[in-house]
N, C-alpha and C positions, 0 to 999 in steps of 0.2 A: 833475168835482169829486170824485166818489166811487174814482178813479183814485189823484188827489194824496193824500187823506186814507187810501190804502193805503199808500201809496208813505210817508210817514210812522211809520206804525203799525212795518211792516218794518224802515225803518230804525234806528226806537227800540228795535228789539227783537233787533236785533245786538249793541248796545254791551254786553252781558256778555258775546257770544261770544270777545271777544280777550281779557277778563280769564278766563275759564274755559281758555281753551287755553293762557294764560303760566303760570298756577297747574299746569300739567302740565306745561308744554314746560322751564321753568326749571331745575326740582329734576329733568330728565335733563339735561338738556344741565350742569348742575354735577355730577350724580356721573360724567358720563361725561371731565371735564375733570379731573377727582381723578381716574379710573382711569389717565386717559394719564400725570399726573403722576407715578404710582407707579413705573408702566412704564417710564417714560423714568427714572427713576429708580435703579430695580434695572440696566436697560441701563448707565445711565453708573456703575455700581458695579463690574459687572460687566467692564466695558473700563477700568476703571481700575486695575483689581487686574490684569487680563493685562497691560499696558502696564507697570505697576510691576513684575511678578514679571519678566519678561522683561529688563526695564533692568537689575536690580539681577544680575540671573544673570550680561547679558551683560559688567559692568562687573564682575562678581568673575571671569567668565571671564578678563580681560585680565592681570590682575596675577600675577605670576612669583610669588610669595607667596601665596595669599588665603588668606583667613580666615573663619569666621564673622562675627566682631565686624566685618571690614568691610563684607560683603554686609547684615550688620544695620541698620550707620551711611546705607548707602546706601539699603536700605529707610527709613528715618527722615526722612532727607532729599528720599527724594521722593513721603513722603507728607505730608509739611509743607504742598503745596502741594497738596494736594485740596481741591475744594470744597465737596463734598457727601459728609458721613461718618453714618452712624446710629450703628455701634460696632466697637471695636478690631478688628483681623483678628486669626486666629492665623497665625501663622511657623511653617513650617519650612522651614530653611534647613541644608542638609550639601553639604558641600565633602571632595572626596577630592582621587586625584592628575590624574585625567583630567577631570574634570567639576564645575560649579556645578550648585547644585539649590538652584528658591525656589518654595516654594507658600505661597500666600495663601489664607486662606477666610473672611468674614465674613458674619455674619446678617444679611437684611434685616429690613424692616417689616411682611413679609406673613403672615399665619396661616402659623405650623408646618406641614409636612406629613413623611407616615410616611417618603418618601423623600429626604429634605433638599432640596428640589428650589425652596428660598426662601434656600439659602443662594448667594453669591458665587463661586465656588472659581476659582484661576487657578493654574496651574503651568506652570512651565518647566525645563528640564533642557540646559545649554549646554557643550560639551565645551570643555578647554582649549583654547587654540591659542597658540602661542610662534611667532610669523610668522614669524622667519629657523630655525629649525629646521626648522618647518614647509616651506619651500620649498629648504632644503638635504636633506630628505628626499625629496620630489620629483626636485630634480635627479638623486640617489644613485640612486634607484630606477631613471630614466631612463637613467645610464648602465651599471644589471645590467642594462636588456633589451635594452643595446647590444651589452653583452659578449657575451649568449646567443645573439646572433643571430649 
């Protein structure tokens, strides 16, 4: 009898142990689900500015003409379709006779730091290429090292 009536005592005297361990275990397991969010966050910021600087490089590389204005319009166009933006990137984007160039950089959400190491940055640097030139240079060269020999 004096068995049971421990066996009681015990068990009444658990039932604040689950509410004392959720009052701790909750508010980690929520900041720790806010930190991944951030993280995954800045990641897909971060892959969406190389993915854009790259496209818009590679798609000004093509054109026998380019321009800024259009590597600009093409940056515009496929940041239309982002999902998750905090704030504007800055551009720079120069175009000479050989090469496209686009670098992207924007701020995230997270404290400042001395070495900008919370900002985005993505760049690319894509050389012309004019494909039937390109491969009549090829052959040209092909047949000087025919001649040489």
């Amino acid at each position: 009898m004096r068995k049971e009536r421990d066996a009681k005592t015990v068990s009444f005297s658990l039932k604040g142990y689950v509410v004392t361990e959720a009052a701790v275990l909750l508010p980690l397991a929520s900041v720790l689900i806010l930190l991944l969010v951030y993280l995954c966050s800045y990641i897909y910021q971060s892959c969406y500015l190389v993915q854009t600087s790259y496209i818009a490089a590679f798609r000004g590389s093509r054109q026998k003409v380019c321009r800024e204005e259009f590597v600009n319009a093409q940056l515009d166009e496929l940041l239309s379709g982002q999902v998750l933006s905090f704030q504007e990137e800055l551009r720079e984007i120069h175009v000479d006779l050989l090469s496209v160039s686009v670098s992207l950089e924007r701020e995230t959400p997270f404290a400042p730091s001395e070495d900008g190491a919370t900002t985005a940055k993505a760049s690319w640097r894509i050389l012309k290429r004019d494909p039937v030139t390109y491969i009549r240079g090829l052959r040209r060269g092909e047949e000087l090292i025919e001649e040489n020999e």
